[in-house]
N, C-alpha and C positions, 0 to 999 in steps of 0.2 A: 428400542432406542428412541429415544426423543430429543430434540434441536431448540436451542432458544437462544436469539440472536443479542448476542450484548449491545449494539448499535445497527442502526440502519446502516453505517457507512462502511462497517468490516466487523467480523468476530462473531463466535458459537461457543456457547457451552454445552457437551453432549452430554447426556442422563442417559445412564440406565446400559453402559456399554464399559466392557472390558478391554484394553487393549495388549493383555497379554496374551501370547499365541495368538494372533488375528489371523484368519485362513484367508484364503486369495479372497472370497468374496467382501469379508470383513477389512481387508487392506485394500481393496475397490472404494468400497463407499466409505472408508475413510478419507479417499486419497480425492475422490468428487466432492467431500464437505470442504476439505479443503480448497481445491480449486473455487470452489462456491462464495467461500466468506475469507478466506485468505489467513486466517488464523483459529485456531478454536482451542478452547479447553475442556480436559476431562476432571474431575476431582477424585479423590481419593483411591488414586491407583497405588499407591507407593512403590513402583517397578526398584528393582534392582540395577543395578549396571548392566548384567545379561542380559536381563527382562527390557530396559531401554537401547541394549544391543540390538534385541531381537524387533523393535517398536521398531529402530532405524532402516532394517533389512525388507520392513515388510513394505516401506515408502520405498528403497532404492538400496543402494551401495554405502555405509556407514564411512563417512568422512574423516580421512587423516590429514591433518594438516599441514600444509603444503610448508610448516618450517621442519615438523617431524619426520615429515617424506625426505626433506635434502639430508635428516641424520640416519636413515634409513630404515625407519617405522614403516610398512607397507601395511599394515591389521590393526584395525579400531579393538583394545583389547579392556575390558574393565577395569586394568589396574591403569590406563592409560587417561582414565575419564579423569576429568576437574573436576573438582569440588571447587566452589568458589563465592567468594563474597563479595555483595556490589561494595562496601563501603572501600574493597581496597583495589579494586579494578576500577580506572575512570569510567563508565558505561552509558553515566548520566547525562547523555549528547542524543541527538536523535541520531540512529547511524545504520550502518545496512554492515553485515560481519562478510570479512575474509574478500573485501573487490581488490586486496593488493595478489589474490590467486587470480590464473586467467581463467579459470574455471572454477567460479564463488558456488555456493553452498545451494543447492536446489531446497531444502527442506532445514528448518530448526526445531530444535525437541529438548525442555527444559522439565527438569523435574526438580519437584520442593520437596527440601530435604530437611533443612532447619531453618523453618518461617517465624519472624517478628511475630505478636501477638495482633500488633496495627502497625504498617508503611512498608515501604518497599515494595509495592504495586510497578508491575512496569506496565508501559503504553504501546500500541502501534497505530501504525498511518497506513490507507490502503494508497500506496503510489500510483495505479491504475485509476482510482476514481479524481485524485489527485490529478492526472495525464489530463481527462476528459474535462476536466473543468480549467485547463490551462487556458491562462489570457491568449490570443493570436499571434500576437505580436510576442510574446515570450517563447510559447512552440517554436515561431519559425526561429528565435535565434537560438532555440538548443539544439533545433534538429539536424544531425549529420555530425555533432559537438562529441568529442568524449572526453571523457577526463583520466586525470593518471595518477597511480598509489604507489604506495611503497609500504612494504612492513613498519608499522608503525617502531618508532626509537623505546618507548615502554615497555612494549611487547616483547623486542630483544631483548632489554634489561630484567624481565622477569622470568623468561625461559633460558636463558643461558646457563643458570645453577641445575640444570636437568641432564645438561650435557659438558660434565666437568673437564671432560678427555677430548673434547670433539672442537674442529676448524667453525666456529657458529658465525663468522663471517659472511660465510656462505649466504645466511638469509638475506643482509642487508646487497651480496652481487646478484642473487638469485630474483627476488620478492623486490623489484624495480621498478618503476614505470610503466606498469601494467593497465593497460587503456581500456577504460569499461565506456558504453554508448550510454551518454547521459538520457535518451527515449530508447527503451530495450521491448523487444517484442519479446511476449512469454512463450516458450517453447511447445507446453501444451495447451492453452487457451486462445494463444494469437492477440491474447490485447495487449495494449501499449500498455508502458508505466512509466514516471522517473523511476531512473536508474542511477540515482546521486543526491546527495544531500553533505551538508557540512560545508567544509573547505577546499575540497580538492582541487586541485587547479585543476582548468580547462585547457586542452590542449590547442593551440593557435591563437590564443589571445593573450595579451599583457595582462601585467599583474594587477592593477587597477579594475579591466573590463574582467577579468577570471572571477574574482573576488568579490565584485557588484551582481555577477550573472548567479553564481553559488547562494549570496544569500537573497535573491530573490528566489530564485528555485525552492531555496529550504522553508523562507517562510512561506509560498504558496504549499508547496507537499505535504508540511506539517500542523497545517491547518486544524485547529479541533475538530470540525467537522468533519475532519477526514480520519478520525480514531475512535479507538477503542483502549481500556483498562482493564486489568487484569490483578483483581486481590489475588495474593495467594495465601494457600494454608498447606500447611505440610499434606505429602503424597500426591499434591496435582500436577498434572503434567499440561504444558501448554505446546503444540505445534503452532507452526506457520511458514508460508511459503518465501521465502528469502528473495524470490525473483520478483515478487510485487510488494512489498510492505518494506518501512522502517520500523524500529521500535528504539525506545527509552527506558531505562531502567531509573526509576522514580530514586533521585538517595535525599529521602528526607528524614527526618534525626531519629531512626528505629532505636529500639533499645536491643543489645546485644548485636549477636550477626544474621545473616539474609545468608542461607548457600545453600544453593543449585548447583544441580549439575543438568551441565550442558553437554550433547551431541548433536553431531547436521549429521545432512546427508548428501552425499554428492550429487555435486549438478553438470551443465555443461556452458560453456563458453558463451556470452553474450552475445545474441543477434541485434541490431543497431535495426530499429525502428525506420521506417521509408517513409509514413508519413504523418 
C-alpha cells in the first residue's frame, strides 16, 4: 500500500489496497490514515452497496438517519442507499452533513457510480488547520458560541414521497434547534476544529452580529489553502472524517449526471472545545 498526499493542507490517495473485507488490522490503518489527512481516496474499488455496507461497519456503526429513525428504519439496508445526483440536490455550498442530528456523522464514504467524463469534482477544507490559523480575536468571540439547526425545508420536501402513509411532521418537531459548539474538540485526536460554516445562526447573539460572525468564520475555514479536490471517475470511493473537515460539491455545467452513493457512519455528540 502506498500514500500520496493530494495537498499539504488535507487529503490522500491510497494505491495498491482493497477495501473490501478489511480485517481489524486493515480497518486500523485505515482508520489512522484517516485521522492523519482527514480525507483520502481509493480508486477503482467499485464496491457494491453491501460491499460499502460492509466499508462502513469496519470504520463504526453504519448510519441511519435520524428522519428514517423517527419512521422507524433502525438498519442501514442496501435497498435503503441514495443514488443521487449533485445537479438535483443543492450541495454546491461548503457545508458539514447532518449538525440538525445531536449526534452528526463520525465518518463519510462516497462512491462513484456514474461519473461526468470532466466536472463535478467536489472539494474539502481541513477545519482543524483552519482552528490553528484562527485570527485571536475571532477565536475568542466563537469560543463557548454554538450554533442551532433544524432539518433543512428541501430535505423534508424530498423525503416525504418515501413515507406516503406516515405523520413526517415529526422531523420538522423532532430535528429542531439542535446546538452544535462552533470550536468542537475531536473525540479521538483531541484537536480543535471549526465546527460551523454557512448560515446558521449563533445562539445569543442578534441577527446582524450571527450573520457578520458566520461569514467571517466561513470565509476564514474555507480558505483555499485550507483544501483539497477530488476528480472523480467511476468505482472510486472517497472517505472523510465529518468531525474536522467541510466539503463542496463542485456543480459546474457536466454533461449528463454525477451519482454517487452516499453512506456515514455514526458518531457521537459534539464536545465544545475549552480553549
Amino acid at each position: 500500500m502506498r500514500i500520496e498526499r493530494l495537498t499539504a493542507a488535507l487529503g490522500a490517495e491510497i494505491l495498491d489496497m482493497s477495501l473490501r473485507d478489511l480485517d481489524a488490522s486493515g480497518a486500523a490503518q485505515l482508520r489512522r490514515i484517516l485521522l492523519d489527512h482527514k480525507m483520502v481516496g481509493v480508486r477503482g474499488q467499485h464496491l457494491s452497496a453491501d460491499e460499502q455496507i460492509g466499508l462502513a461497519r469496519a470504520l463504526g456503526q453504519p448510519w441511519v438517519h435520524p428522519m428514517d429513525r423517527l419512521m422507524g428504519i433502525t438498519e442501514a439496508a442496501p435497498s435503503e442507499l441514495r443514488v443521487r445526483s449533485d445537479h438535483q440536490l443543492q450541495t454546491d455550498t461548503w457545508h458539514l452533513d447532518v449538525t440538525y442530528s445531536p449526534r452528526p456523522p463520525a465518518f463519510g464514504i462516497l462512491c462513484g457510480i456514474d461519473i461526468p467524463a470532466v466536472g463535478g469534482d467536489t472539494m474539502w477544507a481541513n477545519l482543524t488547520l483552519a482552528a490553528e490559523r484562527l485570527d485571536p480575536d475571532l477565536r475568542a468571540r466563537m469560543l463557548g458560541r454554538s450554533t442551532t439547526h433544524d432539518v433543512p425545508p428541501i430535505l423534508v420536501e424530498l423525503k416525504a414521497p418515501q413515507f406516503p402513509d406516515r405523520d413526517t411532521t415529526v422531523w420538522e418537531q423532532e430535528l429542531k434547534d439542535v446546538r452544535q459548539p462552533l470550536l468542537r474538540e475531536h473525540p479521538e485526536t483531541g484537536e480543535v476544529g471549526i465546527f460551523g460554516v454557512g448560515d446558521a445562526p449563533v445562539e445569543g447573539l442578534d441577527e446582524a452580529a450571527s450573520t457578520q460572525l458566520m461569514h467571517e468564520v466561513t470565509q476564514h475555514a474555507t480558505d483555499l489553502n485550507f483544501t483539497c479536490r477530488w476528480r472523480w471517475a467511476n468505482g472510486d470511493v472517497v472517505i472523510w472524517d465529518e468531525r474536522c473537515t467541510a466539503h463542496y460539491a463542485v456543480r459546474d455545467p457536466w454533461d449528463g449526471e454525477r451519482v454517487l452513493r452516499r453512506l456515514l457512519v455514526e458518531g457521537d455528540e459534539p464536545i465544545a472545545a475549552s480553549t
